[in-house]
N, C-alpha and C positions, 0 to 999 in steps of 0.2 A: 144530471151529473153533478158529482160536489167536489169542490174543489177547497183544498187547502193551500193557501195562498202566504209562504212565511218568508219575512226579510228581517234583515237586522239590521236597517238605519233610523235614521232620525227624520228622515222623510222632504229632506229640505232639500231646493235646486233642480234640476233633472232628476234625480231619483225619486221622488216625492210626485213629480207628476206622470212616471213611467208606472211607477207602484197606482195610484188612482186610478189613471185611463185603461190601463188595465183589468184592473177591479171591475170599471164600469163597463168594460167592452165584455167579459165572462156572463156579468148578470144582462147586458143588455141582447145577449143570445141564448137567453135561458137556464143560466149553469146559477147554482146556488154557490157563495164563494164566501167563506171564512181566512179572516185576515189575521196572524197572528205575527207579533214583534215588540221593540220595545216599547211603540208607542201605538200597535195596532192598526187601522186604518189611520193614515194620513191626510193633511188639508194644507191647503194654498198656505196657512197662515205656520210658523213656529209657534208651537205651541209652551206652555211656562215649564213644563217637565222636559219637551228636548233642549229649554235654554239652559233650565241646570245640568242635563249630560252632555252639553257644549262646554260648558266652563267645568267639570270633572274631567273630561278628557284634555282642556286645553292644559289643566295646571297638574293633571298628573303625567311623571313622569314616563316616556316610551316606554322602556321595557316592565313598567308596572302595567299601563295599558295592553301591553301586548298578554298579558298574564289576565286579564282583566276579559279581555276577547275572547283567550282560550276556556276561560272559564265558564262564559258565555253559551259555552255548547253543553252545560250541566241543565241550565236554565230551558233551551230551547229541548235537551232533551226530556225535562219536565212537560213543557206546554202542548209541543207534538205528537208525544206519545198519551198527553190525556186526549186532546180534541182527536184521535185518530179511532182514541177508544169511544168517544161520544161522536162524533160528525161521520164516523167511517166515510170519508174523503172515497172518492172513485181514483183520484190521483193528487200529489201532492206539488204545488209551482215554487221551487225556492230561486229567492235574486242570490245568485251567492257572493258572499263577501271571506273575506280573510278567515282564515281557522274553523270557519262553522260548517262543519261535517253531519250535525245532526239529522237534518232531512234527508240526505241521503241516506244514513245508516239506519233511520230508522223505517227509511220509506224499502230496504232490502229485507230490514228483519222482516217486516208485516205482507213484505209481496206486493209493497203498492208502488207503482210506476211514478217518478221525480222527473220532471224536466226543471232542469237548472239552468237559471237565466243567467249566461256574463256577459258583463258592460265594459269591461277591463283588465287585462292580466293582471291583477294589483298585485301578486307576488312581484310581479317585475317592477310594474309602476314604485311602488312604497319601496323596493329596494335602490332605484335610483333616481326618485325624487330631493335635489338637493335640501327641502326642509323636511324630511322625514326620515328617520332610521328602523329600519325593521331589523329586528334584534335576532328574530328567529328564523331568520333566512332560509334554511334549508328546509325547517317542518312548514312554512308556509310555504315552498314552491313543492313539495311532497304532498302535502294535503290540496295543495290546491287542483294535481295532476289526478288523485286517488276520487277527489269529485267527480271532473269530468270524466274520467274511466268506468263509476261506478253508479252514477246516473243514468236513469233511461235513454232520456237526450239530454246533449247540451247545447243549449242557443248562443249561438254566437250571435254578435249585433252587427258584425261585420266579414267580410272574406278575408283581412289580413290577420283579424281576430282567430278567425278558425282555424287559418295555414297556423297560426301559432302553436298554436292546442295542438294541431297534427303534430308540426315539427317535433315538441315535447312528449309524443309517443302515444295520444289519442288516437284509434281509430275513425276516419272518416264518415265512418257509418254510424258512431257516437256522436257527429257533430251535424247541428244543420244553422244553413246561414239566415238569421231574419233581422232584418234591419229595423232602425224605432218605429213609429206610426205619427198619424194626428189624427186627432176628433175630428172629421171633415163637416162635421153640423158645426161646431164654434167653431173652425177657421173657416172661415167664407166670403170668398171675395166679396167687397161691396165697395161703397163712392167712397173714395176719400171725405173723411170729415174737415170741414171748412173749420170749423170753430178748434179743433186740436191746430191745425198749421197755422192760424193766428198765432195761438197760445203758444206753440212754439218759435216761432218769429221766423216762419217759410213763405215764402212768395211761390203764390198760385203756379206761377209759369219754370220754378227752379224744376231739372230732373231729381229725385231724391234716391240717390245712391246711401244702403240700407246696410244696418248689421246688427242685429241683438243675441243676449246672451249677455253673463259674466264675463270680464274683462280681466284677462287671464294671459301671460304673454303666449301659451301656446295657440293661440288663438289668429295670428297675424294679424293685427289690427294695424300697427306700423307700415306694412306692407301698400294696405290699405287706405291710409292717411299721404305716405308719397304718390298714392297713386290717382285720388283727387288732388293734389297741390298740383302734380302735372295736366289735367282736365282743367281745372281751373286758367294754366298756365293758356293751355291752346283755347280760351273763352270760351268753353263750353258748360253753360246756365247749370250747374251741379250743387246740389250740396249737402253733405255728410252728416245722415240721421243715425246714431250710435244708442239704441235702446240698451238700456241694462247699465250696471256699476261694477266693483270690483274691485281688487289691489292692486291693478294696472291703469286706474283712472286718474291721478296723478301725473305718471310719465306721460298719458294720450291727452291731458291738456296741454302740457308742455310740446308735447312732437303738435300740435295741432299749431299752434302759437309759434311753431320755429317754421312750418313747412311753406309756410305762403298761401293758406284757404283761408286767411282773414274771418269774416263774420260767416263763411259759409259750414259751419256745421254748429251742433247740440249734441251734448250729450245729456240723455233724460234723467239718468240714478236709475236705480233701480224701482221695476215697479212690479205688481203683482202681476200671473200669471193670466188670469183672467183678462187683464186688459190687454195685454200682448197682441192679440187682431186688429183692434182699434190703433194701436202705433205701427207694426210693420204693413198695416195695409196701405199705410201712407209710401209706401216704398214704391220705387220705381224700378230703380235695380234694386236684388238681393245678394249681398257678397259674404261667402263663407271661407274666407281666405285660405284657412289653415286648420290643421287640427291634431291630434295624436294620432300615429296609425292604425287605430285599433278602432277610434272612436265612430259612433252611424249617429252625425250632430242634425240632433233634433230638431233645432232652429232650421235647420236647411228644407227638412220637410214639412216645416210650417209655414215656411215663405213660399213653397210648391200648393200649399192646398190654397193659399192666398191666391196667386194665380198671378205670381212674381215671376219677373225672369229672373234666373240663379246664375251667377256666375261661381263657377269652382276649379280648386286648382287639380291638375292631372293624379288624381292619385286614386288606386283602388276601392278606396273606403265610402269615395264620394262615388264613383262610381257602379258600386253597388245599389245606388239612392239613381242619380241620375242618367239619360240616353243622351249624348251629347252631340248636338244641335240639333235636338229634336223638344227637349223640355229644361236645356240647360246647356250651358256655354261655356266651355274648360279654357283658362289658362296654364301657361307653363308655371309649377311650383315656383316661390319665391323669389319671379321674375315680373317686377315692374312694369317693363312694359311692356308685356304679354297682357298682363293685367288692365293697362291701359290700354291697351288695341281691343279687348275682348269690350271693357264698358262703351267705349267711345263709340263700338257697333250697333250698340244696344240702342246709347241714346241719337244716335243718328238717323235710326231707319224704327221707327215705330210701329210698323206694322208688321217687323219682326219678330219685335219686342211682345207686342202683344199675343203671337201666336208660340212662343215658347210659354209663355206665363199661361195660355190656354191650353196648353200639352201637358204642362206642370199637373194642375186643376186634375185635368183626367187620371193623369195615373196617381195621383193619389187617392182617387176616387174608384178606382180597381183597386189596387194593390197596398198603396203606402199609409193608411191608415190602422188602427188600433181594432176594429172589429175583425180585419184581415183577419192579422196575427193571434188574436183570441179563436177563433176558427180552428188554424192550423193547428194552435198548441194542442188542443181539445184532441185533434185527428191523430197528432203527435202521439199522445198519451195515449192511444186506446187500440198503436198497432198492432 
């Protein structure tokens, strides 16, 4: 089977590693898979061509960019309609983003089957993101509905994702739900490395209450930070390992410095994707506080192949990922000390602890992994 694989990002962050493990999970079950975009297949590293369409898109204006997007579908319908005429694709996999209609249109002219991956309603997100303005408001919540209508399937990443798409007038039968995945060969449980919790200045015997990812207020990190200052308060040996950087790393030195955990936490900056095993395996707890409703946080299901226990708040999207108290542990949303009662369980009773983080392990190793979903889409595409 060949597979024509098209996105239009810049391949950086979570989408950069959803776009690869992907890639890798098609060929590593035998599919031949061609990538086409602005920068092709993608790598861990930015590369010097997406830094100059970083700094084009920062310094041009919105609504020239939004012109800029739409234009964009001239270009892709160049490239996918030549490689469709040379790779003749068995089916085509587009990530969809904003205005780019091309793969589907032209995956109906030719009769070839499109399953359209979405990570986000970004008609909605980009019209009410206070630092963004979407100019074309109506043709992108229009073209974004005429996708998923006119796709073979559309993937949703999550169930509040899909109720969306319904609400908006998709058929159900158009939609299916798949949540992200992990490489379960590179994440894998192993010892804690002695020489990284030197380097980071952790004592053997702390419990290390865990959180990586970009540092993003949607992300509840705040939530988080009160809710070791209270663990610390009732002296319970804790302390706050924050992998990852962001525009919210400022305010969380500051909330960290007012709450009362003293010398008990680091935060690392950011580091490459690669290394991400080696620091959250250092974790004890795994805590994914918060997130968009829509979002299936991928962090969560790499702290699960780790063979972490997860702590999550009640809300649908997590529990699409997690069985709760079986491979993960819910608190009440934006409730302290819910939040507090759920870790203080964790680090109290260890042999709890370790049999949720062992539940986790398995069903990623069924289900919640990237060869899964390469499978399915295959199956998907060839109903």
């Amino acid at each position: 089977m060949r597979i024509l694989y098209h996105h239009r990002t810049l391949g950086d962050g979570a989408e950069g590693i959803h776009i690869r493990e992907m890639v890798k999970a098609f060929r590593e079950i035998g599919y031949e898979v061609l990538v086409i975009g602005p920068l092709g297949e993608t790598s861990d590293n930015v590369s010097k061509k997406a830094s100059v369409l970083y700094k084009i898109k920062n310094i041009l204006p919105g609504f020239f960019y939004e012109l800029l997007e739409l234009g964009y579908n001239l270009i892709g319908f160049i490239n996918i309609y030549k490689n469709i005429k040379s790779f003749r694709p068995d089916f085509i996999y587009d990530r969809y983003i904003t205005f780019n209609v091309s793969s589907v249109f032209l995956g109906k002219y030719f009769g070839i089957p499109v399953i359209n991956e979405v990570n986000a309603p970004l008609s909605l997100e980009r019209s009410t993101q206070p630092d963004e303005q979407l100019y074309f408001k109506k043709l992108a919540h229009f073209l974004e509905k005429w996708i998923c209508l006119n796709a073979t399937k559309t993937i949703a990443v999550s169930s509040p994702l899909a109720e969306y798409y319904h609400y908006r007038g998709v058929p159900q039968t158009k939609l299916v739900v798949m949540p992200n995945g992990v490489d379960k060969e590179k994440f894998q449980p192993h010892s804690k490395s002695k020489l990284l919790l030197n380097r980071l200045g952790i004592n053997n015997g702390e419990i290390i209450i865990g959180f990586s990812g970009i540092l993003r207020s949607w992300h509840g990190i705040d939530i988080l930070i009160k809710t070791v200052a209270r663990l610390v308060e009732r002296e319970i040996p804790v302390f706050l390992l924050i992998v990852g950087d962001g525009p919210l790393r400022q305010d969380i030195e500051t909330w960290t410095r007012d709450s009362g955990i003293g010398e008990h936490y680091k935060i690392t900056g950011r580091i490459a994707h690669s290394q991400v095993p080696e620091f959250v395996n250092l974790f004890d707890v795994a805590v994914s506080p918060r997130s968009t409703f829509y979002a299936s946080p991928m962090k969560l299901i790499e702290y699960m192949a780790l063979g972490k226990a997860v702590v999550i708040p009640n809300c649908a999207n997590f529990l699409d990922i997690v069985d709760p108290g079986i491979n993960g542990i819910l608190f009440d949303e934006n409730d302290v000390g819910s939040l507090t009662n759920a870790i203080t369980k964790l680090c109290k009773d260890v042999s709890f602890r370790r049999e949720i983080g062992l539940n986790a392990r398995l069903k990623v190793e069924k289900r919640l992994n990237w060869e899964w979903n390469a499978r399915e889409v295959c199956r998907l595409a060839t109903l």
